[in-house]
C-alpha distance (Angstrom), angle and dihedral (degrees) to the residues before:
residue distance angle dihedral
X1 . . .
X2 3.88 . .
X3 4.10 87.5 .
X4 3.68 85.2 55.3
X5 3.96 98.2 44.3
X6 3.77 88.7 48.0
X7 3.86 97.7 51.5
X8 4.00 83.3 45.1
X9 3.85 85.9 53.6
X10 3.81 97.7 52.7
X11 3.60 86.2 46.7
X12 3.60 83.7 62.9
X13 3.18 108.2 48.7
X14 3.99 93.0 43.5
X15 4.00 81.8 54.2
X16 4.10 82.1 56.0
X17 3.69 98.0 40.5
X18 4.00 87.4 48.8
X19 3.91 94.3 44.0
X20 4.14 79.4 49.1
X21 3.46 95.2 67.2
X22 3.50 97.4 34.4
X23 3.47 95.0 70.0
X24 3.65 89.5 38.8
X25 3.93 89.6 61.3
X26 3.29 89.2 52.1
X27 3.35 104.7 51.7
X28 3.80 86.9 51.1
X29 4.31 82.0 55.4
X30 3.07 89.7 58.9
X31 3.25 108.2 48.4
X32 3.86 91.0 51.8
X33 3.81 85.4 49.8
X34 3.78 86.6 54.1
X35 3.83 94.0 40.6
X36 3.98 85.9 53.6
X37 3.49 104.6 41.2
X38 3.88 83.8 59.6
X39 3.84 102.3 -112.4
X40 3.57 96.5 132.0
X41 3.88 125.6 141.1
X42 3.58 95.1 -86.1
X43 3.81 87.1 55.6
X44 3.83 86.7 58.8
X45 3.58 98.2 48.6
X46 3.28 95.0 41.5
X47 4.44 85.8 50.2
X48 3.87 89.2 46.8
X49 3.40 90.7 53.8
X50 3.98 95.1 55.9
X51 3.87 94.9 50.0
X52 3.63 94.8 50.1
X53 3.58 86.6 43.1
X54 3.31 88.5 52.3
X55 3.65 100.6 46.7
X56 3.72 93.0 52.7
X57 3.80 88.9 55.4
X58 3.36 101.3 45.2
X59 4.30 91.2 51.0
X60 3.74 89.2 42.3
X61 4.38 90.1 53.1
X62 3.44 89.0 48.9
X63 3.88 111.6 37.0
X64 3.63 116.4 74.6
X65 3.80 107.7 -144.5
X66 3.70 101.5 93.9
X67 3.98 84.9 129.3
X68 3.57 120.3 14.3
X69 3.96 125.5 164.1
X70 3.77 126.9 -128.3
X71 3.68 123.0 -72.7
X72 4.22 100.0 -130.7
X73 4.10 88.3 45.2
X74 3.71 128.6 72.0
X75 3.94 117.6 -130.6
X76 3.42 126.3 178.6
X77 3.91 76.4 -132.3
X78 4.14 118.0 74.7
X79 3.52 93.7 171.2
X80 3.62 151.0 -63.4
X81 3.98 146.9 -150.4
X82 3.71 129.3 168.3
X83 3.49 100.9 -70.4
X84 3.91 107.0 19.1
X85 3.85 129.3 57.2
X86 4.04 123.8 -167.7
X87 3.81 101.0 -161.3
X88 4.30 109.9 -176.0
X89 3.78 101.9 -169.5
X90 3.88 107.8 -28.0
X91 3.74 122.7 167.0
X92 3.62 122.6 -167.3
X93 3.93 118.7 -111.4
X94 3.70 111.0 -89.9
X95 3.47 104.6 -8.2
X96 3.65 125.0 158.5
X97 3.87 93.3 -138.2
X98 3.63 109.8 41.4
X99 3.32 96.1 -139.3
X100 4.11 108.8 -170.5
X101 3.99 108.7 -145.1
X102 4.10 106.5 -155.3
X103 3.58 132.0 175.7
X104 3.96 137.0 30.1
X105 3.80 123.0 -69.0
X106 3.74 133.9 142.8
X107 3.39 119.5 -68.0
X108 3.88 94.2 -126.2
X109 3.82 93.1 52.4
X110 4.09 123.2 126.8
X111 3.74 87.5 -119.4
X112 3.56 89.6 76.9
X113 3.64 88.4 45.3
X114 3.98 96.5 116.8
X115 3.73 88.6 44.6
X116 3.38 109.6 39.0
X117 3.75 101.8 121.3
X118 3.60 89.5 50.9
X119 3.73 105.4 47.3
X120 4.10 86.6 42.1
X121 4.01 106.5 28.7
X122 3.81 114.8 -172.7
X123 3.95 96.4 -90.3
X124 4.32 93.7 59.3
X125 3.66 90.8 56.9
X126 3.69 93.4 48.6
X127 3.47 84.3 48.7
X128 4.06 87.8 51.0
X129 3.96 96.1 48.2
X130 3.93 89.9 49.2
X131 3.86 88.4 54.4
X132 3.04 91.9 48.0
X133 3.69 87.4 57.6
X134 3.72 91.8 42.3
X135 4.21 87.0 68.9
X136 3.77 89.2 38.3
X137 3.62 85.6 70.8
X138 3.49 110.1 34.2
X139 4.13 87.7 54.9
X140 3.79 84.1 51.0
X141 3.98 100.9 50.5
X142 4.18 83.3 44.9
X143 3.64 95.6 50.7
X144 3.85 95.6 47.8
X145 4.03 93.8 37.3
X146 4.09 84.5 47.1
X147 3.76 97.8 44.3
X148 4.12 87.9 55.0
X149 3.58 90.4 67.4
X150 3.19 95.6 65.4
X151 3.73 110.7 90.0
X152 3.68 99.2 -146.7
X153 3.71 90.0 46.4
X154 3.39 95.4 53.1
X155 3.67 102.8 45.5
X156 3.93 92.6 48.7
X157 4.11 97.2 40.7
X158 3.05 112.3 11.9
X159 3.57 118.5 37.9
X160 3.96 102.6 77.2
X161 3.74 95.3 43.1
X162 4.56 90.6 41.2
X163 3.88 87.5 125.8
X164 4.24 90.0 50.9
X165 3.80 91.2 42.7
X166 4.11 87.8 55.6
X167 3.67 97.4 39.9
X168 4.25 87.4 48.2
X169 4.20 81.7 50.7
X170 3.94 95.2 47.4
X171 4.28 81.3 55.3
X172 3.05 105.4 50.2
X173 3.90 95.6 46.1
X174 3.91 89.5 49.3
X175 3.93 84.7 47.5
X176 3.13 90.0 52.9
X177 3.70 99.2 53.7
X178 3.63 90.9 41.9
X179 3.45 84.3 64.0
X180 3.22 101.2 47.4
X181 3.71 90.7 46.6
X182 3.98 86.9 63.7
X183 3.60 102.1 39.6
X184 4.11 91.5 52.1
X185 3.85 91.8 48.0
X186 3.84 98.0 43.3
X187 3.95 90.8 44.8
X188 3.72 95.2 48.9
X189 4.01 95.9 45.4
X190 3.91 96.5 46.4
X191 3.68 99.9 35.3
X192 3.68 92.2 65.6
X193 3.71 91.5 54.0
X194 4.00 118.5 112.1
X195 3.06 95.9 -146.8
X196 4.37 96.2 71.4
X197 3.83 91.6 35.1
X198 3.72 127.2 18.8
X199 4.04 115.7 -116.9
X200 3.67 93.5 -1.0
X201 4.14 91.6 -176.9
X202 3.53 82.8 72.0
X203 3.96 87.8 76.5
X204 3.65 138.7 40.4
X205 3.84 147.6 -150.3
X206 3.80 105.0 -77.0
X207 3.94 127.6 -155.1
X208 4.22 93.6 -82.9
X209 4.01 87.2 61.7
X210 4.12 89.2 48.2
X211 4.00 97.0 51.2
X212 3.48 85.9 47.5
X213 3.11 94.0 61.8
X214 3.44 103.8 35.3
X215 3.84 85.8 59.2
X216 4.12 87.2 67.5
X217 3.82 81.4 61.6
X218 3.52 103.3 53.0
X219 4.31 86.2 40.4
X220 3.55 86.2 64.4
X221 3.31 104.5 48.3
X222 3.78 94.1 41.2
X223 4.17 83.8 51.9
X224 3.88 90.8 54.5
X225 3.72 88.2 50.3
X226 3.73 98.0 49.0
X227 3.96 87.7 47.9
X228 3.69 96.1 55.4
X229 3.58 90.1 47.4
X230 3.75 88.3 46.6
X231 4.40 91.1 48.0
X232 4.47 81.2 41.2
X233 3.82 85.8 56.1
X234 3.71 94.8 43.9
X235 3.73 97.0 52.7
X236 4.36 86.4 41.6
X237 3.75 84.7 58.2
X238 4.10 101.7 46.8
X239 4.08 87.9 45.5
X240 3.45 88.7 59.4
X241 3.67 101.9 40.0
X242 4.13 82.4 54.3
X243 3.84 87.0 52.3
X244 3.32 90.8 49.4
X245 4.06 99.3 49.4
X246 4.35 84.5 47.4
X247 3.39 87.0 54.9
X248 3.60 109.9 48.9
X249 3.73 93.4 36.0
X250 3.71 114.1 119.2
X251 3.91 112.5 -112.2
X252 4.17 118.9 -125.4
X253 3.75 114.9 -64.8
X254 4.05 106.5 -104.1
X255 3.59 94.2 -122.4
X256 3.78 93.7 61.5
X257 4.16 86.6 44.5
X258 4.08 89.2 43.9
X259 3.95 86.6 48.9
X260 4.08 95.2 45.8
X261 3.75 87.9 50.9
X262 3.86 91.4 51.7
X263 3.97 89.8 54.6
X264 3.77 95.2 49.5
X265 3.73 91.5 44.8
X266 4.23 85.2 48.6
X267 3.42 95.9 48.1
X268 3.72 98.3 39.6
X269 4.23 86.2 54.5
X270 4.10 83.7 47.7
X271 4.06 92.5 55.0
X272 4.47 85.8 52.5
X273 3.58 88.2 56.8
């Protein structure tokens, strides 16, 4: 009985030791499989980088506190974003009426009808359209870097055009911080100028203005991630192609091999004598 519950514990153990190395191989599959398919650490950099980049976009678009004036001091200015304006007593230049605007309404309302060219001067809705952009293309590098993940997606779509899919992402982030770029200098040149709000160093640039711009950042780096991925791809694709080409190239005809022997053996009997 003991011989037989010994042999039955080595059996059990070898069943351990094999299911050891089991999942052992397959973690190593699957890390190839993961190397492979592309998901490497740059690829998760580079994906981090578009939702924050994202996020930041998306709050700055819709919060409006781009430039907001200082609680103790009274501005004529409460605060404004791209698509809200807080107005606390403001009275267009030189007119007759001195009509007072107060309170918070969207910027593309009819009660700034009469004043629409002042309250929103050519250079803020440049500024809007190019934000506007701005989330076009962060949704855009997010849906393609999201859709790669999935397997099926990949395989069927993506996977003979990888290198075009990278290169599109690498745009689109640069784009993106182009745009940003822009926007940020634009904004922060005209919207200290007296002449679209009255003493504009009574206010300041407010938390909306700040993720904006801190969105460039992350676009950047997110761009220079998808680009070495793109040049890693690149280089992946011209190693095998060489591989290929050695492999499927035809090897010496055996007469020339046959006849190359013959000379060495000739010349070999020629240095004897």
């Amino acid at each position: 009985m003991a011989m037989v519950r010994g042999r039955r514990d080595w059996g059990a153990d070898s069943n351990v030791g094999g299911s050891v190395v089991t999942d052992a191989t397959t973690t190593a599959s699957e890390r190839r499989r993961i190397r492979e398919a592309g998901l490497g650490y740059v690829y998760w950099f580079s994906y981090m980088c578009a939702l924050a980049s994202l996020l930041l976009v998306f709050i700055a678009f819709a919060s409006p506190y781009w430039f907001k004036s200082w609680g103790r001091v009274h501005s004529p200015l409460a605060n404004v974003g791209m698509w809200q304006i807080c107005l606390s007593g403001w009275v267009k230049p030189r007119d007759p009426n001195l009509r007072s605007y107060v309170g918070c309404w969207w910027i593309h309302s009819t009660f700034f009808e009469e004043v629409f060219d002042d309250i929103m001067p050519p250079w803020f809705r440049a500024v809007q359209a190019l934000v506007i952009f701005t989330l076009l293309c962060c949704i855009a590098v997010v849906f393609l870097m999201s859709s790669y993940m999935c397997e099926s997606v990949r395989i069927k779509y993506y996977e003979p055009r990888k290198l075009r899919l990278f290169v599109i992402t690498a745009v689109l982030f640069f784009a993106s911080g182009v745009l940003v770029l822009i926007c940020s200098l634009v904004f922060a040149m005209k919207a200290k100028d007296p002449n679209w709000m009255p003493r504009p160093w009574l206010s300041y640039f407010s938390f909306s203005f700040g993720f904006y711009v801190l969105s460039g950042f992350f676009s950047a780096f997110g761009g220079l991630a998808a680009f070495i991925k793109s040049t890693d791809i690149r280089k992946k694709k011209k190693r095998g192609t060489a591989r290929v080409v050695d492999k499927h190239r035809p090897p010496p005809p055996p007469a020339a091999s046959a006849l190359g022997m013959e000379s060495t053996a000739t010349g070999k009997s020629e240095s004897f004598v």
